[in-house]
Steps between C-alpha positions, in 0.01 A plus 500: 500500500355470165731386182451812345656688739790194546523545157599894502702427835695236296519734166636812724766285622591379227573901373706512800679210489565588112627868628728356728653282249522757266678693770754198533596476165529859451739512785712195384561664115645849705696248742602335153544841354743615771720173508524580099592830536819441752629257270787571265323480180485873436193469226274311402660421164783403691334254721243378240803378279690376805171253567364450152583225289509668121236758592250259646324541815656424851336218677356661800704250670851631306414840680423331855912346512567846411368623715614272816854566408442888550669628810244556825236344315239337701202453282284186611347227229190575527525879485705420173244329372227708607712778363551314115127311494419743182821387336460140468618481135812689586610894508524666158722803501168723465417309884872489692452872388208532703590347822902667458370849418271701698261771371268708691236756390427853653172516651556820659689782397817526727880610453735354348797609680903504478608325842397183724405687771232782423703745761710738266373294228427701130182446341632403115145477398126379555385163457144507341210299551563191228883531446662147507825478686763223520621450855893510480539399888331247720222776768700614806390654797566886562495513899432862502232470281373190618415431165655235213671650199668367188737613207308524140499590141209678374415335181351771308847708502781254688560753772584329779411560924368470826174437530265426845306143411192585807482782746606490878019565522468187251495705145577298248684678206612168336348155397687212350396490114661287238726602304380620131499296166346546144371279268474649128165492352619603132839549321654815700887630434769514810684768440847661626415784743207631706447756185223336331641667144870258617592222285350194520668172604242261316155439543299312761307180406127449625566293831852586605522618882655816585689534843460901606824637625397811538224749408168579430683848426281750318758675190462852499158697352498502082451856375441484129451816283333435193427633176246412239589569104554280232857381330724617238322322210164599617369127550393467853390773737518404862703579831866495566712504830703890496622398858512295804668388752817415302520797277400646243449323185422830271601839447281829415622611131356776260393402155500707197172476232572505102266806359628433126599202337852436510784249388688338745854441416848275573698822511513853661544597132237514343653409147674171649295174499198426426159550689413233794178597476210828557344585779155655420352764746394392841774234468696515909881543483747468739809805498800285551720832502490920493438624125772605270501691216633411137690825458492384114165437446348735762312244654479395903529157528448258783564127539164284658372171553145439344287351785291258321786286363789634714687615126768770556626729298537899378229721432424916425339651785497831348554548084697792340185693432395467878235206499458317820469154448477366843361639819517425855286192621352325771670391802588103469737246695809297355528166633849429697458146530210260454161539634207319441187686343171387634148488453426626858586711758568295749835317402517134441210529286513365154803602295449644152857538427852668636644815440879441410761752621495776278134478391305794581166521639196754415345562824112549517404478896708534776703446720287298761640342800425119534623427874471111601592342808867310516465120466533281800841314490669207650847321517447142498687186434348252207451132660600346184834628404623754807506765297387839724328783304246711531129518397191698514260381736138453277248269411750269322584383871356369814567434867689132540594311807727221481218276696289568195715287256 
């Protein structure tokens, strides 16, 4: 034999012989995994602060007299140790996670179903290829089946089930996956609720670790319907939001044009007060009531708001000798509460200024519907202080493991 070929001889079993110990220490962690979970430490909070000194790791050997004291436990030394080799510096509460919670991944589609046994079971819904689940119970076997089965939450909505971990042929529908972690990139806010409009809770630091509890979860589709004009003073032309997904944020109203010059006044009587000012024709108005007339003077008056510099006050729609002074107008909108106007039509684009409620807007294109897809939310715990929140999954995170600290 030639020492090449005892050279690949000796490399292949050295693959092997690294397989098989992979193989032991995989099967040591779920035999350490199993003891954990039929202990009385219902969480792993609860058991993290039960071995921790102040919030410092738990010597791997801390965790092994644990262990030993737990009822039917028969877990030898060196399956323990073959079981903890990775965690020589001790188990963080990011790593006793990891070994007391289980998560598996859906590989193949398969149903996710109300029952233990699948007999008279209800499908509540389909598990898709990717979902993340957290095992709530250790596999059993379902002897008509022939085929091992386990309680779970689906992460994406919390719905919790049945689900089949490999068919009675061999199918696998499930594989063992760690459970997920972020690690902000940039400054990103936690906020109250899955809507990503909620509050927000206080922002994220560059580096902090985010613990998912639940989620991805896609919110709903954004319809926007948008207008392009300009505002009240005539300064900026650009787009507006008339509606979306949480109302309306103007109203359709009918302006009035000035044909002849015309004093604007404090009073309904002409004689009272003096002028606020004169609106010179093609000046918009606003009709803030129905006209009335001055019986004395013969003259129809009507009180409006000037929609340049939102003024108010009384003017003559028609004199005593029949002269028109204002005419109907274009169609605008009047704000009824802020929205931002915007040099685009795609919102979130630069903002020029924002309409105030009350301020009215001259339309001059539109409406145009502006339909985006919902952001991609998740419900996660911050490492740092415990707060839970949500945020919007983006470039301003990435993928973390606990094994990557």
């Amino acid at each position: 034999m030639s020492v090449g070929s005892i050279g690949v001889k000796a490399k292949k079993l050295s693959v092997v012989a690294g397989d098989i110990r992979k193989r032991l220490e995989f099967d040591a962690l779920c035999h350490v995994r199993k003891l954990l979970r039929s202990c009385r430490e219902p969480t792993v909070e609860d058991l993290f602060t039960k071995l921790s000194k102040d919030g410092q790791p738990i010597p791997v050997e801390s965790l092994q007299r644990f262990l030993e004291d737990v009822p039917g436990a028969s877990l030898q030394k060196v399956a323990y140790e073959l079981a903890m080799k990775s965690f020589g510096e001790g188990l963080t509460r990011h790593s006793l996670a990891g070994i007391f919670e289980e998560y598996q991944t859906c590989v193949k589609d398969i149903a996710l179903t109300s029952s233990f046994t699948v007999k008279g079971s209800k499908t509540v819904r389909k598990l898709e290829v990717g979902e993340i689940i957290e095992v709530l119970e250790l596999a059993k076997l379902e002897e008509e089946m022939k085929a091992d089965r386990v309680r779970c939450r689906a992460l994406c909505d919390s719905i919790e089930g049945w689900v089949t971990l490999q068919g009675n042929h061999g199918t696998a529908f499930l594989e063992t996956c760690s459970k997920p972690y972020y690690c902000c990139v940039e400054e990103l806010a936690l906020q109250t609720d899955m809507d990503s409009g909620s509050a927000e809770q206080r922002k994220l630091r560059p580096e902090e670790i985010l613990e998912v509890l639940e989620g991805p979860r896609r919110e709903p589709q954004i319809e926007r319907v948008r207008l392009r004009g300009k505002d009240p003073q005539g300064k900026h032309n650009g787009w507006v939001t008339l509606k979306d997904n949480d109302g309306a944020y103007l109203e359709p109203i009918q302006l009035s044009v000035c044909q002849q010059a015309i004093a604007l006044t404090r009073a309904f009587d002409i004689t009272e007060g003096k002028a606020i000012r004169r609106l010179n024709v093609g000046d918009l108005i606003q009709l803030l009531g129905a006209p009335a007339m001055d019986e004395k003077r013969s003259l129809l008056r009507v009180k409006v708001r000037f929609v340049c510099d939102q003024k108010e006050g009384y003017i003559t729609k028609e004199g005593n000798q029949g002269t028109c002074y204002i005419k109907e107008g274009p169609t605008a909108y009047v704000c009824q509460r802020p929205v931002p106007l915007e040099v685009g039509f795609y919102s979130g684009s630069k903002e020029l200024t924002t309409l105030q409620a009350g301020e009215v807007f001259e339309v001059a294109d539109g409406p145009e519907t502006e339909v985006r897809e919902g952001a991609m939310r998740l419900k996660a715990r911050a490492a740092a202080d415990g707060q839970i929140g949500w945020f919007t999954l983006s470039s301003k995170v990435k993928d973390w493991t606990p094994v990557s600290r």
